[in-house]
VOROLUM-737764 format. One record per residue (C-alpha): residue number from 1; residue in one letter; chain; y, x, z. Coordinates in Angstrom, 3 decimals. Example, Ala and Ser with C-alpha at 12.3 -4.5 7.8 and 13.67 -1.06 7.14 Angstrom:
<recs>
{pos 1 code a unit A c2 -4.500 c1 12.300 c3 7.800}
{pos 2 code s unit A c2 -1.060 c1 13.670 c3 7.140}
</recs>
This chain:
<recs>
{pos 1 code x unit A c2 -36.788 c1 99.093 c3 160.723}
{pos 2 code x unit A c2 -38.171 c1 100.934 c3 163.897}
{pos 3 code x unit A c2 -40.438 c1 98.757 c3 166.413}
{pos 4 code x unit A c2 -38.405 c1 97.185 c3 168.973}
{pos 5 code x unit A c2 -37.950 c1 98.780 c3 172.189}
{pos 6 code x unit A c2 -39.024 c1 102.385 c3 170.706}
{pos 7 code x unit A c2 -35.688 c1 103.537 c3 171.822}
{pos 8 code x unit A c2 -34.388 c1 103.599 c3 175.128}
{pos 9 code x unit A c2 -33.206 c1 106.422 c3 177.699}
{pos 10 code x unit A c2 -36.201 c1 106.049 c3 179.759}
{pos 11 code x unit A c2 -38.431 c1 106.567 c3 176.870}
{pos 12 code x unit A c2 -36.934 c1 109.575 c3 175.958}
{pos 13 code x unit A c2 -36.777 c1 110.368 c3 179.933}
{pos 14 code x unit A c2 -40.218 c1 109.857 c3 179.762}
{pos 15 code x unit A c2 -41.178 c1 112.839 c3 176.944}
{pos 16 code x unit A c2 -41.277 c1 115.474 c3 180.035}
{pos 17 code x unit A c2 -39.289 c1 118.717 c3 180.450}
{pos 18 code x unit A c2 -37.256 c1 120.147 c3 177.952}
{pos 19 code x unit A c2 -33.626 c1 119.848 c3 176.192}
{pos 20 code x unit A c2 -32.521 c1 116.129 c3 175.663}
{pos 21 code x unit A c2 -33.201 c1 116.396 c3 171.999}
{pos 22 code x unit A c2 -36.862 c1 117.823 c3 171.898}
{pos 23 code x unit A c2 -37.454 c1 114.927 c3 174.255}
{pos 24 code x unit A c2 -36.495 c1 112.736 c3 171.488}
{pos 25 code x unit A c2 -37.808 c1 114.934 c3 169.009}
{pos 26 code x unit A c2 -41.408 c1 114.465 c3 170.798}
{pos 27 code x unit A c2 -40.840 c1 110.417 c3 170.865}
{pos 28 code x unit A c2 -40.031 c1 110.137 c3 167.092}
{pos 29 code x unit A c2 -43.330 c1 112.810 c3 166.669}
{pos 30 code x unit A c2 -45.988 c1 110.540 c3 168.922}
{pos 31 code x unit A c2 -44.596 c1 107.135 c3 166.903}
{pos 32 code x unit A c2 -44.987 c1 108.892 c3 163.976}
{pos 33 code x unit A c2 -48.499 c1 110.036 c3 164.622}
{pos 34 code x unit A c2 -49.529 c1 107.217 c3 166.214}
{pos 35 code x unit A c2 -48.132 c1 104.521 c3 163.402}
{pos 36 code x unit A c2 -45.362 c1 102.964 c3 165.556}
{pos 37 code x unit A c2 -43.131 c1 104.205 c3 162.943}
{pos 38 code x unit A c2 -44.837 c1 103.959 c3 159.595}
{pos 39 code x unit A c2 -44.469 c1 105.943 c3 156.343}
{pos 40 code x unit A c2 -41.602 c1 104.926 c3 154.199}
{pos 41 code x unit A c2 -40.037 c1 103.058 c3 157.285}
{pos 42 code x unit A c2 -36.216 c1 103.294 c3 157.964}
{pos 43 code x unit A c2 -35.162 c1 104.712 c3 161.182}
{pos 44 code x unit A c2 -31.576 c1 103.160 c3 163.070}
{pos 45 code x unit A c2 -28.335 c1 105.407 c3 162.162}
{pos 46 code x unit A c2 -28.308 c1 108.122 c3 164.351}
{pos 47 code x unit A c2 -25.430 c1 105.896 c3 165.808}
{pos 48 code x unit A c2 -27.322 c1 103.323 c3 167.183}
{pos 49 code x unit A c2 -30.259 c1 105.577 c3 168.230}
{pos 50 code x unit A c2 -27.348 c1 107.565 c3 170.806}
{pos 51 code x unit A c2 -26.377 c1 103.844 c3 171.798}
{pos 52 code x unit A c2 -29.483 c1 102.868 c3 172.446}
{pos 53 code x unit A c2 -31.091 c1 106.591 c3 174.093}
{pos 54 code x unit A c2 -27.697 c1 107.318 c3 176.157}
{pos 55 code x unit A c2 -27.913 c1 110.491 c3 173.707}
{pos 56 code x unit A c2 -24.842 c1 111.998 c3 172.274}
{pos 57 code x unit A c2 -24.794 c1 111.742 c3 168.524}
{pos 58 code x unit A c2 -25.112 c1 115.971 c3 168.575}
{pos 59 code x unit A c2 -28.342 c1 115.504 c3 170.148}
{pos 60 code x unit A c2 -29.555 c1 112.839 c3 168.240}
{pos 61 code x unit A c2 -28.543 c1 114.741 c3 164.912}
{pos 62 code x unit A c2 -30.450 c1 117.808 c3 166.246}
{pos 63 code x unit A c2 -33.318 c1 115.907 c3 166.566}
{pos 64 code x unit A c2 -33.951 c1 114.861 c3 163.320}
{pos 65 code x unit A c2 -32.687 c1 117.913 c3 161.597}
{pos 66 code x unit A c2 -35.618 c1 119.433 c3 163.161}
{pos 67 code x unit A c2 -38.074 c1 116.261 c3 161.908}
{pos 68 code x unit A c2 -36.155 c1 116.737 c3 158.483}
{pos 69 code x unit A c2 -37.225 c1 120.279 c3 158.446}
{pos 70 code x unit A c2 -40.409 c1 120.149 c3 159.577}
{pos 71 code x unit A c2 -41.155 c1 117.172 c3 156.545}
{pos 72 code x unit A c2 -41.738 c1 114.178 c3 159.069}
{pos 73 code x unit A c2 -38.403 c1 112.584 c3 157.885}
{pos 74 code x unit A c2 -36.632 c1 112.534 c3 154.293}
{pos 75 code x unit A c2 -32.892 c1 112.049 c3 154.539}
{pos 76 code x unit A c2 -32.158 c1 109.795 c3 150.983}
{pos 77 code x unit A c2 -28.163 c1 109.723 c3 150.796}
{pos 78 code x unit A c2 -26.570 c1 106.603 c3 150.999}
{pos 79 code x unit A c2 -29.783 c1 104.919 c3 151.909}
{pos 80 code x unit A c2 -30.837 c1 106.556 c3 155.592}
{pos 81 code x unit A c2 -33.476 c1 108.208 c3 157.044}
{pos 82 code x unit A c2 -36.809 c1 107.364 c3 156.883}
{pos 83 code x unit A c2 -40.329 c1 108.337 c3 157.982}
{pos 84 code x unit A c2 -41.753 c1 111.012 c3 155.004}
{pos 85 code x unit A c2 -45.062 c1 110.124 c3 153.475}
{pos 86 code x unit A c2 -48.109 c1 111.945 c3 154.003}
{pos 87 code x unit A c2 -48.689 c1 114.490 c3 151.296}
{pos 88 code x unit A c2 -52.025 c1 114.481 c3 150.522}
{pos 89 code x unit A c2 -52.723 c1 118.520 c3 148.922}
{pos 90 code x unit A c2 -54.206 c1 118.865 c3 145.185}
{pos 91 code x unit A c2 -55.990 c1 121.389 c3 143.539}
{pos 92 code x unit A c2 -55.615 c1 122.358 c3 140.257}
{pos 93 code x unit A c2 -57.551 c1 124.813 c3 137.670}
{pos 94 code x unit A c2 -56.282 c1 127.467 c3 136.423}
{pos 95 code x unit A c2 -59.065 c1 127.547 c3 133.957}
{pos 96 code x unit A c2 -58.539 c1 123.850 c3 132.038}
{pos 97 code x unit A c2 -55.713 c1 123.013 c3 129.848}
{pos 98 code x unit A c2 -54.767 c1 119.229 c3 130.858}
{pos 99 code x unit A c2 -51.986 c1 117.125 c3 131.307}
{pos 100 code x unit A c2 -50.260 c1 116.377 c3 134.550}
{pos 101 code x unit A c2 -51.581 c1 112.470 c3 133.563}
{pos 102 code x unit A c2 -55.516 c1 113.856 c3 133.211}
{pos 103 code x unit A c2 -55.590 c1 116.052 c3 136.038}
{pos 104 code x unit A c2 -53.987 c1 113.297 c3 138.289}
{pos 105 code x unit A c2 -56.814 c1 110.609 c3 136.829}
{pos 106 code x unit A c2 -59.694 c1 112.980 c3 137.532}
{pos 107 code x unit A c2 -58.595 c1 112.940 c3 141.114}
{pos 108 code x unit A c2 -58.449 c1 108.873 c3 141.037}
{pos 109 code x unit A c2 -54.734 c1 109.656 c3 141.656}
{pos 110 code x unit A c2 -52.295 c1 107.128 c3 140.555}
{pos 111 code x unit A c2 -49.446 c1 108.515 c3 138.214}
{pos 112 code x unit A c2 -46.360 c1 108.276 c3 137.272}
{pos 113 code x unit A c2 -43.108 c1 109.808 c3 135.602}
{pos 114 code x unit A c2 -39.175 c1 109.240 c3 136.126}
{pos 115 code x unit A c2 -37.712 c1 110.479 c3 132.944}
{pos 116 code x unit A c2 -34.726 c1 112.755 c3 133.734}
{pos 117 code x unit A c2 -34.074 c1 113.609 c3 129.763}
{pos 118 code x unit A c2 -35.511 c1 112.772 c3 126.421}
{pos 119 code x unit A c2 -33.672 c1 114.276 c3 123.577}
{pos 120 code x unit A c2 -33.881 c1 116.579 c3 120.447}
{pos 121 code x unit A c2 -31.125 c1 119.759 c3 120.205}
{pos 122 code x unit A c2 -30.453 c1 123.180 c3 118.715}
{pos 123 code x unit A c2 -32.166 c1 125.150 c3 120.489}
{pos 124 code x unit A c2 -31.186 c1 127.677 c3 123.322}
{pos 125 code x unit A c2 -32.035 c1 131.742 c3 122.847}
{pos 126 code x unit A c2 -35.051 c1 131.325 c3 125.399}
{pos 127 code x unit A c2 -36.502 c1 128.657 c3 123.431}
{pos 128 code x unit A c2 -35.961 c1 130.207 c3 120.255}
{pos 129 code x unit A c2 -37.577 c1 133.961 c3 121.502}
{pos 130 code x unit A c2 -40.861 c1 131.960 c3 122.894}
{pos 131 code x unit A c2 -40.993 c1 129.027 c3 120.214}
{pos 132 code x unit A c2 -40.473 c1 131.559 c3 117.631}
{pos 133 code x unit A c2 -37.395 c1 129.082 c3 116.304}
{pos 134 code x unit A c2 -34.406 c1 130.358 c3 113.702}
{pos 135 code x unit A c2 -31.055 c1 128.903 c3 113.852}
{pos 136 code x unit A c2 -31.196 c1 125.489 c3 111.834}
{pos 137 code x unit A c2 -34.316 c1 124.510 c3 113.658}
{pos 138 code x unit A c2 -34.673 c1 122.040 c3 116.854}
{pos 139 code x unit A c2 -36.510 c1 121.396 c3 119.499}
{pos 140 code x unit A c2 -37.962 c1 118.467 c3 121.752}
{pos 141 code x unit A c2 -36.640 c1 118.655 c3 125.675}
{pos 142 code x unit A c2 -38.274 c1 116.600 c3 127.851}
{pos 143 code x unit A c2 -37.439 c1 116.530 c3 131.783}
{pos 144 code x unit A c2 -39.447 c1 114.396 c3 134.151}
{pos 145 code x unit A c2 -39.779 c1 113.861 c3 137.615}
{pos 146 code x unit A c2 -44.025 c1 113.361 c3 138.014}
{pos 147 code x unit A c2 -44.941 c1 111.478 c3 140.677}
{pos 148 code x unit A c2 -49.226 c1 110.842 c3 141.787}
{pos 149 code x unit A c2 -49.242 c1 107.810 c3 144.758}
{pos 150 code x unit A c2 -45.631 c1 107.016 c3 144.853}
{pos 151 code x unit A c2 -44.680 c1 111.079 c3 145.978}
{pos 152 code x unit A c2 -43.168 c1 113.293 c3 144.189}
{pos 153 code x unit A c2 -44.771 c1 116.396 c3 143.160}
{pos 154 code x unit A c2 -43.339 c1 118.560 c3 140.683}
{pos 155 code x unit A c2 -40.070 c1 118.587 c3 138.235}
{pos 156 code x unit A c2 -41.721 c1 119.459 c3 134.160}
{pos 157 code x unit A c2 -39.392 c1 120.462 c3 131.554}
{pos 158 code x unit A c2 -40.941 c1 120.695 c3 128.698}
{pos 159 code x unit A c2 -40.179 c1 122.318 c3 125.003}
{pos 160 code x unit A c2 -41.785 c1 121.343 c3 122.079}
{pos 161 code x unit A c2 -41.040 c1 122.680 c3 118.575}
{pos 162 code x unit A c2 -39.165 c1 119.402 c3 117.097}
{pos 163 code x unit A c2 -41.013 c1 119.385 c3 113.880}
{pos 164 code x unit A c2 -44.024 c1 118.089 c3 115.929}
{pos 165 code x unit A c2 -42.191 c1 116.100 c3 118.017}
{pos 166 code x unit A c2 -38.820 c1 114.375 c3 115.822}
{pos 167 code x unit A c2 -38.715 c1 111.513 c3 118.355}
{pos 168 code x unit A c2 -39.368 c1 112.372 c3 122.259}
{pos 169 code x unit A c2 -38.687 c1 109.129 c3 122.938}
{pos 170 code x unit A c2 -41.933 c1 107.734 c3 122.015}
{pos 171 code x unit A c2 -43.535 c1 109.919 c3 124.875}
{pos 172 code x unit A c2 -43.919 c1 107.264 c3 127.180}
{pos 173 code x unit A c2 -46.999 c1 108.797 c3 129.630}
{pos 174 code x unit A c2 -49.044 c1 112.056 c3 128.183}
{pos 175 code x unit A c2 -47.003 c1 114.813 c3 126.399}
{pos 176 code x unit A c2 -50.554 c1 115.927 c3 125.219}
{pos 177 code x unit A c2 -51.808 c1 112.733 c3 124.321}
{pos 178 code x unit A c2 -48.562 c1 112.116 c3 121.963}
{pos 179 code x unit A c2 -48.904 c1 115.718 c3 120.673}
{pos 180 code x unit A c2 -52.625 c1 114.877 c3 119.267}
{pos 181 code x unit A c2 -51.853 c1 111.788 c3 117.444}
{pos 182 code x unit A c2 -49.648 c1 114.155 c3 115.398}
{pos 183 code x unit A c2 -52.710 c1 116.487 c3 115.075}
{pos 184 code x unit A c2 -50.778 c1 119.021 c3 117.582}
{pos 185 code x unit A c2 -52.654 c1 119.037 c3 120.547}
{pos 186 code x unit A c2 -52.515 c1 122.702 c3 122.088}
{pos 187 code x unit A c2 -55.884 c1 124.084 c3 122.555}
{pos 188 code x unit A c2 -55.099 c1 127.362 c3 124.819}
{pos 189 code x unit A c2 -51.811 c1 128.489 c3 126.949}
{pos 190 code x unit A c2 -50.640 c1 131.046 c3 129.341}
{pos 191 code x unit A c2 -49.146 c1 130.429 c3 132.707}
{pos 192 code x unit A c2 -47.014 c1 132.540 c3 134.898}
{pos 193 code x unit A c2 -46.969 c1 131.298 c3 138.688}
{pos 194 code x unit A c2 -44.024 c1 132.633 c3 140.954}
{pos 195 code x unit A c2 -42.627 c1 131.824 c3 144.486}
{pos 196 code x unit A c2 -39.064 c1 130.220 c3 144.596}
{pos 197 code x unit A c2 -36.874 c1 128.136 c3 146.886}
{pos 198 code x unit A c2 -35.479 c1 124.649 c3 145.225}
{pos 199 code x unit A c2 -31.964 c1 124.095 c3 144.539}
{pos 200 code x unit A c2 -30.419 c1 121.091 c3 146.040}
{pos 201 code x unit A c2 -30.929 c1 119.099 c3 142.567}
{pos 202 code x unit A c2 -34.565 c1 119.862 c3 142.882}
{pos 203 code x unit A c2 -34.611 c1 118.983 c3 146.460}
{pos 204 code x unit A c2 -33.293 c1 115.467 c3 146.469}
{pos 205 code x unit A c2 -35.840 c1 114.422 c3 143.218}
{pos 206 code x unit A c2 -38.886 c1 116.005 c3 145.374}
{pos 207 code x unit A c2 -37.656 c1 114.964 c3 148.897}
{pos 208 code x unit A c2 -37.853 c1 118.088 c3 150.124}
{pos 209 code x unit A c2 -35.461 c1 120.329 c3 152.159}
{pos 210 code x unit A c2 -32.995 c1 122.562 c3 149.793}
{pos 211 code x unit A c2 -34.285 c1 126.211 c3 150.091}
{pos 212 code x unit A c2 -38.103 c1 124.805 c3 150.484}
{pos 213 code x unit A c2 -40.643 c1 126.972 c3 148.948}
{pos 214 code x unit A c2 -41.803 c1 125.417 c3 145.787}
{pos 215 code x unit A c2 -44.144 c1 127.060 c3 143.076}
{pos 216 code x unit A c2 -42.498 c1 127.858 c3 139.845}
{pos 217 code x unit A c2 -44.586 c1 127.296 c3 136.501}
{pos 218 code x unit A c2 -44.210 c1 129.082 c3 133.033}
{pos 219 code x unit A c2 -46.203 c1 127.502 c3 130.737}
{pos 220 code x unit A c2 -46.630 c1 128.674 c3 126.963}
{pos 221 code x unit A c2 -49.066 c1 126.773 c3 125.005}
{pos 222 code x unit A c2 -50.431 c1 127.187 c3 121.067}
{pos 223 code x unit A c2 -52.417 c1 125.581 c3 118.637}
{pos 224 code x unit A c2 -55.432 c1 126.304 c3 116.939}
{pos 225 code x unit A c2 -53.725 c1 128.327 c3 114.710}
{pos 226 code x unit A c2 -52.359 c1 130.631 c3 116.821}
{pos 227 code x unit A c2 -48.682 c1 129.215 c3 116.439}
{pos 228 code x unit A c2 -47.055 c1 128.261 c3 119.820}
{pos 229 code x unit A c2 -45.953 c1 124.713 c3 120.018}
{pos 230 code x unit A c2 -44.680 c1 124.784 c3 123.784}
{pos 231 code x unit A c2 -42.586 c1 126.189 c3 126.545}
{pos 232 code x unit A c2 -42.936 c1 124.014 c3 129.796}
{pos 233 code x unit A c2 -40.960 c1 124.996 c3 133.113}
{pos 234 code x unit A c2 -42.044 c1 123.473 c3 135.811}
{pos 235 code x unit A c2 -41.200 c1 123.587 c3 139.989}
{pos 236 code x unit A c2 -44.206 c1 122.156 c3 142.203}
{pos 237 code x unit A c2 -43.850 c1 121.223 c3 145.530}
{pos 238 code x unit A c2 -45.180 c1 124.136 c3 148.091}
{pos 239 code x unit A c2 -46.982 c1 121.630 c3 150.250}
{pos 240 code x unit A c2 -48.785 c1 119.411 c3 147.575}
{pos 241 code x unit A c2 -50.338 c1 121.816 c3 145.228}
{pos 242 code x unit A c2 -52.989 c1 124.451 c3 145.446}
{pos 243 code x unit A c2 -53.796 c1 126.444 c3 141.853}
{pos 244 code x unit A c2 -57.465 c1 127.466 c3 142.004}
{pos 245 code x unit A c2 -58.607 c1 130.372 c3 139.965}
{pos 246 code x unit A c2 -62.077 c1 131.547 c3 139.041}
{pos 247 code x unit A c2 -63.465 c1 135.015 c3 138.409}
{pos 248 code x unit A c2 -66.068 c1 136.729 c3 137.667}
{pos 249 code x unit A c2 -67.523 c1 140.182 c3 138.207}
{pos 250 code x unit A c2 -67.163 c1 141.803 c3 134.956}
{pos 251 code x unit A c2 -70.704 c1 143.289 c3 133.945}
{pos 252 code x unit A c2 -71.271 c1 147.089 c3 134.566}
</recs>
Protein backbone atom coordinates (compact mmCIF):
# COMPACT_ATOMS: atom_id res chain seq x y z
CA UNK A 1 0.00 0.00 0.00
CA UNK A 2 1.01 3.73 -0.66
CA UNK A 3 3.81 5.31 1.77
CA UNK A 4 2.30 6.87 4.67
CA UNK A 5 1.58 10.42 4.67
CA UNK A 6 1.71 10.59 0.63
CA UNK A 7 -1.76 11.85 0.84
CA UNK A 8 -2.93 14.80 2.43
CA UNK A 9 -4.67 18.20 1.25
CA UNK A 10 -1.60 20.14 1.73
CA UNK A 11 0.34 17.86 -0.42
CA UNK A 12 -1.86 18.14 -3.10
CA UNK A 13 -2.07 22.07 -2.15
CA UNK A 14 1.39 21.95 -2.56
CA UNK A 15 1.52 20.64 -6.57
CA UNK A 16 1.08 24.53 -7.66
CA UNK A 17 -1.61 26.08 -9.90
CA UNK A 18 -4.00 24.23 -11.71
CA UNK A 19 -7.51 22.26 -11.32
CA UNK A 20 -7.71 20.20 -8.00
CA UNK A 21 -7.24 17.01 -9.88
CA UNK A 22 -4.03 17.74 -12.03
CA UNK A 23 -2.69 18.77 -8.65
CA UNK A 24 -3.19 15.30 -7.61
CA UNK A 25 -2.52 14.01 -10.87
CA UNK A 26 1.15 15.70 -10.56
CA UNK A 27 1.57 14.09 -6.82
CA UNK A 28 0.72 10.48 -7.92
CA UNK A 29 3.27 11.39 -11.22
CA UNK A 30 6.47 12.72 -8.91
CA UNK A 31 5.86 9.41 -6.40
CA UNK A 32 5.73 7.47 -9.23
CA UNK A 33 8.88 8.76 -10.79
CA UNK A 34 10.61 9.15 -7.89
CA UNK A 35 9.80 5.40 -6.33
CA UNK A 36 7.56 6.55 -3.44
CA UNK A 37 5.01 4.51 -5.08
CA UNK A 38 6.61 1.47 -6.62
CA UNK A 39 5.68 -0.72 -9.61
CA UNK A 40 3.07 -3.28 -8.92
CA UNK A 41 2.09 -1.32 -5.65
CA UNK A 42 -1.65 -0.87 -4.70
CA UNK A 43 -2.90 2.57 -4.40
CA UNK A 44 -5.95 3.42 -1.44
CA UNK A 45 -9.66 3.28 -3.04
CA UNK A 46 -10.27 6.37 -4.55
CA UNK A 47 -12.48 6.61 -1.32
CA UNK A 48 -9.98 6.96 1.07
CA UNK A 49 -7.64 9.02 -1.17
CA UNK A 50 -10.85 11.97 -1.21
CA UNK A 51 -10.87 11.32 2.71
CA UNK A 52 -7.60 11.73 3.12
CA UNK A 53 -6.88 14.84 0.13
CA UNK A 54 -10.28 16.78 1.11
CA UNK A 55 -10.91 15.84 -2.74
CA UNK A 56 -14.29 14.93 -3.95
CA UNK A 57 -14.40 11.40 -5.24
CA UNK A 58 -15.10 13.16 -9.03
CA UNK A 59 -11.80 14.63 -8.72
CA UNK A 60 -10.05 11.90 -7.42
CA UNK A 61 -11.60 9.56 -10.22
CA UNK A 62 -10.43 12.14 -12.83
CA UNK A 63 -7.19 11.86 -11.68
CA UNK A 64 -6.43 8.52 -12.23
CA UNK A 65 -8.44 8.09 -15.33
CA UNK A 66 -5.91 10.33 -16.72
CA UNK A 67 -2.81 8.07 -14.99
CA UNK A 68 -4.90 5.01 -16.36
CA UNK A 69 -4.71 6.47 -19.75
CA UNK A 70 -1.55 7.67 -19.91
CA UNK A 71 -0.21 3.75 -18.69
CA UNK A 72 1.15 4.89 -15.15
CA UNK A 73 -1.74 2.95 -13.45
CA UNK A 74 -3.57 -0.47 -14.46
CA UNK A 75 -7.08 -0.70 -13.07
CA UNK A 76 -7.37 -4.90 -12.35
CA UNK A 77 -11.23 -5.37 -11.44
CA UNK A 78 -12.03 -6.55 -8.23
CA UNK A 79 -8.48 -6.18 -7.11
CA UNK A 80 -7.73 -2.09 -7.31
CA UNK A 81 -5.51 0.08 -8.79
CA UNK A 82 -2.08 -0.18 -8.88
CA UNK A 83 1.14 1.46 -10.10
CA UNK A 84 1.79 -0.09 -14.01
CA UNK A 85 5.16 -1.62 -14.61
CA UNK A 86 7.70 -0.20 -16.71
CA UNK A 87 7.57 -1.60 -20.19
CA UNK A 88 10.78 -2.09 -21.27
CA UNK A 89 10.44 -1.88 -25.65
CA UNK A 90 11.68 -5.05 -27.82
CA UNK A 91 12.75 -5.42 -31.13
CA UNK A 92 12.05 -8.05 -33.24
CA UNK A 93 13.26 -9.29 -36.91
CA UNK A 94 11.35 -9.45 -39.47
CA UNK A 95 13.95 -11.48 -41.18
CA UNK A 96 14.26 -14.75 -38.57
CA UNK A 97 11.64 -17.28 -38.07
CA UNK A 98 11.66 -17.95 -34.10
CA UNK A 99 9.48 -18.57 -31.41
CA UNK A 100 8.09 -16.03 -29.03
CA UNK A 101 10.27 -18.41 -26.29
CA UNK A 102 13.75 -17.91 -28.56
CA UNK A 103 13.39 -14.44 -29.37
CA UNK A 104 12.57 -13.60 -25.65
CA UNK A 105 15.90 -15.82 -24.52
CA UNK A 106 18.15 -14.03 -27.00
CA UNK A 107 17.22 -10.85 -25.25
CA UNK A 108 18.04 -12.57 -21.65
CA UNK A 109 14.27 -11.94 -21.24
CA UNK A 110 12.47 -14.13 -18.89
CA UNK A 111 9.30 -15.90 -20.41
CA UNK A 112 6.33 -17.07 -19.86
CA UNK A 113 2.75 -18.20 -21.15
CA UNK A 114 -0.91 -18.21 -19.52
CA UNK A 115 -2.73 -20.72 -21.57
CA UNK A 116 -6.15 -19.28 -22.57
CA UNK A 117 -7.12 -22.61 -24.79
CA UNK A 118 -5.63 -25.90 -25.74
CA UNK A 119 -7.87 -28.02 -27.80
CA UNK A 120 -8.32 -29.94 -31.16
CA UNK A 121 -11.76 -29.06 -33.43
CA UNK A 122 -13.28 -29.09 -36.91
CA UNK A 123 -12.03 -26.57 -38.32
CA UNK A 124 -13.49 -23.03 -39.18
CA UNK A 125 -13.65 -21.77 -43.16
CA UNK A 126 -10.54 -19.40 -42.45
CA UNK A 127 -8.56 -22.18 -41.23
CA UNK A 128 -9.56 -24.49 -43.77
CA UNK A 129 -8.84 -21.73 -46.95
CA UNK A 130 -5.13 -21.04 -45.37
CA UNK A 131 -4.40 -24.66 -43.90
CA UNK A 132 -5.59 -26.03 -47.07
CA UNK A 133 -8.03 -28.45 -44.71
CA UNK A 134 -11.32 -30.52 -46.20
CA UNK A 135 -14.22 -31.19 -44.08
CA UNK A 136 -13.34 -34.40 -41.92
CA UNK A 137 -10.01 -32.91 -41.03
CA UNK A 138 -8.97 -30.97 -37.63
CA UNK A 139 -6.95 -28.68 -36.41
CA UNK A 140 -4.77 -27.71 -33.24
CA UNK A 141 -5.97 -24.14 -31.51
CA UNK A 142 -3.82 -22.87 -29.18
CA UNK A 143 -4.48 -19.36 -27.33
CA UNK A 144 -1.95 -17.92 -24.95
CA UNK A 145 -1.38 -14.95 -23.14
CA UNK A 146 2.87 -14.50 -23.52
CA UNK A 147 4.30 -12.77 -20.98
CA UNK A 148 8.65 -11.72 -20.96
CA UNK A 149 9.48 -10.22 -17.07
CA UNK A 150 6.17 -10.70 -15.50
CA UNK A 151 4.31 -8.10 -18.41
CA UNK A 152 2.26 -8.95 -20.75
CA UNK A 153 3.04 -8.53 -24.28
CA UNK A 154 1.05 -10.02 -26.87
CA UNK A 155 -2.21 -12.47 -27.13
CA UNK A 156 -0.95 -15.72 -29.94
CA UNK A 157 -3.53 -17.86 -31.35
CA UNK A 158 -2.18 -20.27 -33.08
CA UNK A 159 -3.43 -23.04 -35.84
CA UNK A 160 -1.73 -25.99 -36.53
CA UNK A 161 -2.89 -28.70 -38.97
CA UNK A 162 -3.97 -31.50 -36.24
CA UNK A 163 -2.28 -34.32 -37.96
CA UNK A 164 1.02 -32.76 -36.68
CA UNK A 165 -0.22 -31.78 -33.65
CA UNK A 166 -3.15 -34.71 -32.24
CA UNK A 167 -2.49 -33.56 -28.65
CA UNK A 168 -1.93 -29.60 -27.97
CA UNK A 169 -1.80 -30.33 -24.67
CA UNK A 170 1.66 -31.52 -24.57
CA UNK A 171 2.79 -27.92 -25.70
CA UNK A 172 3.87 -26.85 -22.51
CA UNK A 173 6.57 -23.79 -23.58
CA UNK A 174 7.73 -23.66 -27.52
CA UNK A 175 5.03 -24.32 -30.21
CA UNK A 176 8.17 -24.71 -32.50
CA UNK A 177 10.12 -26.73 -30.33
CA UNK A 178 7.04 -29.35 -29.99
CA UNK A 179 6.47 -29.06 -33.78
CA UNK A 180 10.24 -30.42 -34.47
CA UNK A 181 10.17 -33.38 -32.30
CA UNK A 182 7.40 -34.45 -34.71
CA UNK A 183 9.80 -33.60 -37.62
CA UNK A 184 7.40 -30.42 -38.39
CA UNK A 185 9.32 -27.58 -37.63
CA UNK A 186 8.36 -24.71 -40.21
CA UNK A 187 11.31 -23.50 -42.02
CA UNK A 188 9.84 -20.17 -43.82
CA UNK A 189 6.45 -17.99 -43.19
CA UNK A 190 4.79 -14.86 -44.20
CA UNK A 191 3.60 -12.13 -41.95
CA UNK A 192 1.09 -9.43 -42.43
CA UNK A 193 1.47 -6.47 -39.78
CA UNK A 194 -1.63 -4.07 -39.36
CA UNK A 195 -2.68 -1.26 -36.88
CA UNK A 196 -5.75 -2.05 -34.60
CA UNK A 197 -7.30 -0.94 -31.32
CA UNK A 198 -7.88 -3.96 -28.59
CA UNK A 199 -11.18 -5.05 -27.57
CA UNK A 200 -11.91 -4.99 -23.94
CA UNK A 201 -11.06 -8.93 -23.71
CA UNK A 202 -7.70 -8.09 -25.10
CA UNK A 203 -7.33 -5.17 -22.88
CA UNK A 204 -7.77 -6.67 -19.46
CA UNK A 205 -5.15 -9.88 -20.45
CA UNK A 206 -2.50 -7.07 -21.67
CA UNK A 207 -3.33 -4.35 -19.04
CA UNK A 208 -3.85 -1.96 -21.34
CA UNK A 209 -6.64 0.63 -21.95
CA UNK A 210 -9.64 -0.80 -24.31
CA UNK A 211 -9.25 1.03 -27.71
CA UNK A 212 -5.20 1.08 -27.19
CA UNK A 213 -3.30 0.73 -30.32
CA UNK A 214 -1.90 -2.71 -30.50
CA UNK A 215 -0.11 -4.36 -33.60
CA UNK A 216 -2.01 -7.10 -35.23
CA UNK A 217 0.04 -10.24 -36.58
CA UNK A 218 -0.86 -12.71 -39.48
CA UNK A 219 1.37 -15.31 -39.48
CA UNK A 220 1.38 -18.26 -42.15
CA UNK A 221 4.14 -20.64 -41.83
CA UNK A 222 5.23 -23.98 -44.11
CA UNK A 223 7.46 -26.71 -44.14
CA UNK A 224 10.16 -27.76 -46.16
CA UNK A 225 7.95 -29.10 -48.46
CA UNK A 226 6.14 -26.34 -49.33
CA UNK A 227 2.90 -27.51 -47.38
CA UNK A 228 1.66 -24.91 -44.79
CA UNK A 229 1.44 -26.24 -41.31
CA UNK A 230 0.31 -22.85 -39.55
CA UNK A 231 -1.96 -19.91 -39.19
CA UNK A 232 -1.00 -17.79 -36.02
CA UNK A 233 -3.04 -14.51 -35.09
CA UNK A 234 -1.54 -12.58 -32.89
CA UNK A 235 -2.24 -8.78 -31.10
CA UNK A 236 1.09 -7.13 -29.63
CA UNK A 237 1.07 -4.49 -27.37
CA UNK A 238 1.75 -0.89 -29.21
CA UNK A 239 4.17 0.20 -26.53
CA UNK A 240 6.36 -3.02 -26.08
CA UNK A 241 7.22 -4.09 -29.52
CA UNK A 242 9.17 -2.65 -32.37
CA UNK A 243 9.36 -5.07 -35.78
CA UNK A 244 12.68 -4.27 -37.47
CA UNK A 245 13.03 -4.89 -41.13
CA UNK A 246 16.09 -5.02 -43.35
CA UNK A 247 16.59 -4.11 -46.99
CA UNK A 248 18.68 -3.92 -49.41
CA UNK A 249 19.29 -1.94 -52.58
CA UNK A 250 18.44 -4.28 -55.25
CA UNK A 251 21.49 -4.37 -57.79
CA UNK A 252 21.16 -2.23 -61.03
Amino acid sequence: MAAPGLFSAHKVASMGAGPLYMRLQRLLEDAISSGILKEGEALPTERDIAELTDLSRVTVRRAVDDLVRQGRLIRRHGSGTFVAPTVSRVEQSLSLLTSFTEDMARRGLSSRSEWLERMVAAPSPDEMMVLGLSMGDTVARLERLRIADDVPMAIERASIIGSFLPDPASVTDSLYDALGKRSARPCRATQRISARNVDEREASLLQVIPGEAALYIERVSYLPNGRVIEFTRSVYRGDAYDFVAELKIPER
